[in-house]
Backbone bond lengths (Angstrom), bond angles and torsions (degrees), N, CA, C in turn:
res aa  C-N    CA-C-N  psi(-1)  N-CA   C-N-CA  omega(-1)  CA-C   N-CA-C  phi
1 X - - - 1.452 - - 1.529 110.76 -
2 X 1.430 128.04 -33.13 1.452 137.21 -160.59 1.627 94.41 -75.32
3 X 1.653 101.42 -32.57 1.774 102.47 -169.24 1.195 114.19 -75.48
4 X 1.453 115.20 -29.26 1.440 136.55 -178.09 1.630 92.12 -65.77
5 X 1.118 122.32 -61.32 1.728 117.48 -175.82 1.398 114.68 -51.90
6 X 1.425 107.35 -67.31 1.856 102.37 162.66 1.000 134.48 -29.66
7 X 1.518 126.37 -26.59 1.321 154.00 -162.24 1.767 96.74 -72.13
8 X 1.872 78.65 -85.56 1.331 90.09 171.93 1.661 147.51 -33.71
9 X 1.589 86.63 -36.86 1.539 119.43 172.26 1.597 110.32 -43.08
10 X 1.785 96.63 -63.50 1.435 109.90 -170.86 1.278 121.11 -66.21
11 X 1.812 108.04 -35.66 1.147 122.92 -159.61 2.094 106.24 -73.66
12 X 1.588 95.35 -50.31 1.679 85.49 -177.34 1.393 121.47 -80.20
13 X 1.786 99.35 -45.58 1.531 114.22 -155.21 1.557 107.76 -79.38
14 X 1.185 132.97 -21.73 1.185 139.46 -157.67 2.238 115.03 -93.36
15 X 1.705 94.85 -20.81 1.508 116.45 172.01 1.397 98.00 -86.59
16 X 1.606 122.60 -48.15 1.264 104.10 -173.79 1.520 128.31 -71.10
17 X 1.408 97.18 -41.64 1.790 104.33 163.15 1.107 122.39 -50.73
18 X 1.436 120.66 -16.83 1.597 116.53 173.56 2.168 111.06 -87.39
19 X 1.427 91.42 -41.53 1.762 88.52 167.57 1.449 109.49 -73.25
20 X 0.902 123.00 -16.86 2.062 121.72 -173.36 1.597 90.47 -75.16
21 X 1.588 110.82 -35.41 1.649 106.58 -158.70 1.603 100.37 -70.42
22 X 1.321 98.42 -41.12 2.314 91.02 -171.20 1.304 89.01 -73.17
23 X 1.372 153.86 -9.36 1.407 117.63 166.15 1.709 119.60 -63.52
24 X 1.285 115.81 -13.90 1.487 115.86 155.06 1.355 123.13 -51.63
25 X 1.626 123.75 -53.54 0.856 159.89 -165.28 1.836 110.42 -62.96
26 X 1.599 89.51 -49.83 1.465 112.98 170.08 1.232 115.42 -64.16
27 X 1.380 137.53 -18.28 1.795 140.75 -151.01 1.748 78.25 -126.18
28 X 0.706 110.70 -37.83 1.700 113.45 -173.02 1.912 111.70 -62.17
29 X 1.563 93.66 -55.55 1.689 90.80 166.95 1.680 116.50 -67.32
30 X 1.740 107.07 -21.91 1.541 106.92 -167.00 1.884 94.75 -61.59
31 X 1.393 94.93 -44.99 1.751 94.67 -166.09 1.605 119.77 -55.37
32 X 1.593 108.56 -47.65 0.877 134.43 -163.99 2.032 98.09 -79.05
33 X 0.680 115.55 -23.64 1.734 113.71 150.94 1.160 120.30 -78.23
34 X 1.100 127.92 -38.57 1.486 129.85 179.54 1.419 99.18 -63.52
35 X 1.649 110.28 -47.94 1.477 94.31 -176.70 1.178 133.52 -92.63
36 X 1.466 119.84 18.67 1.255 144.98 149.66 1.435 107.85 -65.55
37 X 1.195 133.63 -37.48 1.355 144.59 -170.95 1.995 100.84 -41.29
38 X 1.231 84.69 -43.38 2.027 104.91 -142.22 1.487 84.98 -102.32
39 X 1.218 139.55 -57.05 1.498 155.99 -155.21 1.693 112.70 -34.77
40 X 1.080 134.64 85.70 1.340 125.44 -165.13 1.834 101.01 -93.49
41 X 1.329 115.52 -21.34 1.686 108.16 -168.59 1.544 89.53 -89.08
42 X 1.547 93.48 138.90 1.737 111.60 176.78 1.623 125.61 -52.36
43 X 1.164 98.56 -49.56 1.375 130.15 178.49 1.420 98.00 -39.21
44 X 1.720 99.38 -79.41 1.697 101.58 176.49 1.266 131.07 -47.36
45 X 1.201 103.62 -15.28 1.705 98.24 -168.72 1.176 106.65 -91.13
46 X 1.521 124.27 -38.86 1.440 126.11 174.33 1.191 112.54 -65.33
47 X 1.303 132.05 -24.25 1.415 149.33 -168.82 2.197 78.12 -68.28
48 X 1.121 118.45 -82.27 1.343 148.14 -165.59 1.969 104.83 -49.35
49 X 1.474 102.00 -27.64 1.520 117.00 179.58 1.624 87.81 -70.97
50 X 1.243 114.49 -64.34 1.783 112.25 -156.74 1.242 87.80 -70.11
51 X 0.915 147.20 -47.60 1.908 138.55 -149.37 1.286 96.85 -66.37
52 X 1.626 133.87 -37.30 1.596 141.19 -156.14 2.009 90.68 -78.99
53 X 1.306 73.95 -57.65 1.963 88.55 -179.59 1.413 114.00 -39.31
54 X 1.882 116.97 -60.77 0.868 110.49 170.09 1.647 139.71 -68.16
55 X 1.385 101.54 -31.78 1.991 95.46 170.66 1.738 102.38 -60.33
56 X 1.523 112.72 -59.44 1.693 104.68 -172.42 1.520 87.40 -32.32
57 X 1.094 153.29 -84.83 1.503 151.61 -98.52 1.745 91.42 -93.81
58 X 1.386 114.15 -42.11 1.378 124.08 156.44 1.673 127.65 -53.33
59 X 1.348 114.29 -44.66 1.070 114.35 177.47 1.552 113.75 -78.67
60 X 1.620 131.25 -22.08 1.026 131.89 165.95 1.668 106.23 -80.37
61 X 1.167 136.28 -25.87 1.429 116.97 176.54 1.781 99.04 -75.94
62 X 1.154 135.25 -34.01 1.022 126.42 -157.19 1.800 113.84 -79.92
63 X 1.663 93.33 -41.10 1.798 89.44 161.39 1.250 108.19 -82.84
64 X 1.068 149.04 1.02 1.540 125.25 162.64 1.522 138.95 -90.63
65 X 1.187 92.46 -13.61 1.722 147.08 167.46 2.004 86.32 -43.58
66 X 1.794 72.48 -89.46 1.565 98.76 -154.28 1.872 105.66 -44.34
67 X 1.670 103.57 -27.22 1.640 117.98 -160.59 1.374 100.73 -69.88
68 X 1.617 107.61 -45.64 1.404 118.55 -177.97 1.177 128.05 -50.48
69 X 1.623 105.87 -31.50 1.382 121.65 -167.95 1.782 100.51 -88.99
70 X 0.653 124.21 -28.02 1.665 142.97 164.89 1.582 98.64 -23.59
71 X 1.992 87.04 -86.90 1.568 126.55 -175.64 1.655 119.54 -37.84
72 X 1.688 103.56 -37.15 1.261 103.91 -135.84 1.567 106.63 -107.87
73 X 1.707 101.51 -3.05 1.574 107.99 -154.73 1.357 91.04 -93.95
74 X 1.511 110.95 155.19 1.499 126.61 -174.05 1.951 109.50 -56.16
75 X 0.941 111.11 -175.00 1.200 124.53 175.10 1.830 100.70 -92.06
76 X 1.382 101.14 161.79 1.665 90.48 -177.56 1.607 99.46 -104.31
77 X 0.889 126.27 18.65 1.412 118.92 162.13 1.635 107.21 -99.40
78 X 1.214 133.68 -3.72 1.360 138.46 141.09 1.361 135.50 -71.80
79 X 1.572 88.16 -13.76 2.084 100.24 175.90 2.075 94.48 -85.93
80 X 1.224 123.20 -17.04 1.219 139.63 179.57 1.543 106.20 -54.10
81 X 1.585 94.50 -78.46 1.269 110.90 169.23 1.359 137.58 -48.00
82 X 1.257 108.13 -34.15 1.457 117.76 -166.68 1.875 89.85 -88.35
83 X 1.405 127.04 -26.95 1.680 119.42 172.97 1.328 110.17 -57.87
84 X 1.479 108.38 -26.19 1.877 103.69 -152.84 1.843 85.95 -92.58
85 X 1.163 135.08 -16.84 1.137 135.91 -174.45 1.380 132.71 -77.15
């Protein structure tokens, strides 16, 4: 039964915590455009160009991550099998 919980553990909560996480990620590029909006020193803005670049690149590993883990996990009548083994 304890394996069955772990199971479960891995199987739902652990995909969603990874898409819940780029919504950080998501408010992070929102700001960081906004403050590109206003930004007149060069420096900053390129500073603010890579940071946007990098969360998207973050926010796409993190939902695809989480999607994969969805897709990819066994059936639970194989988490069955694999206890008795």
């Amino acid at each position: 039964m304890q394996y069955v919980a772990g199971a479960n553990l891995v199987r739902y909560r652990v995909p969603v915590l990874s898409i819940l996480g780029a919504s950080f990620d998501i408010d992070q590029v929102h700001r960081d455009i906004t403050a590109l909006k206003t930004e007149v020193d060069l420096d900053v803005r390129q500073d603010l160009k890579v940071s946007i670049i990098l969360f998207y690149l973050s926010v796409a590993i993190g939902i695809s991550s989480g999607l994969s883990l969805f897709l990819l996990q066994p059936a639970p009548s194989d988490w069955s099998l694999a206890r008795l083994g």
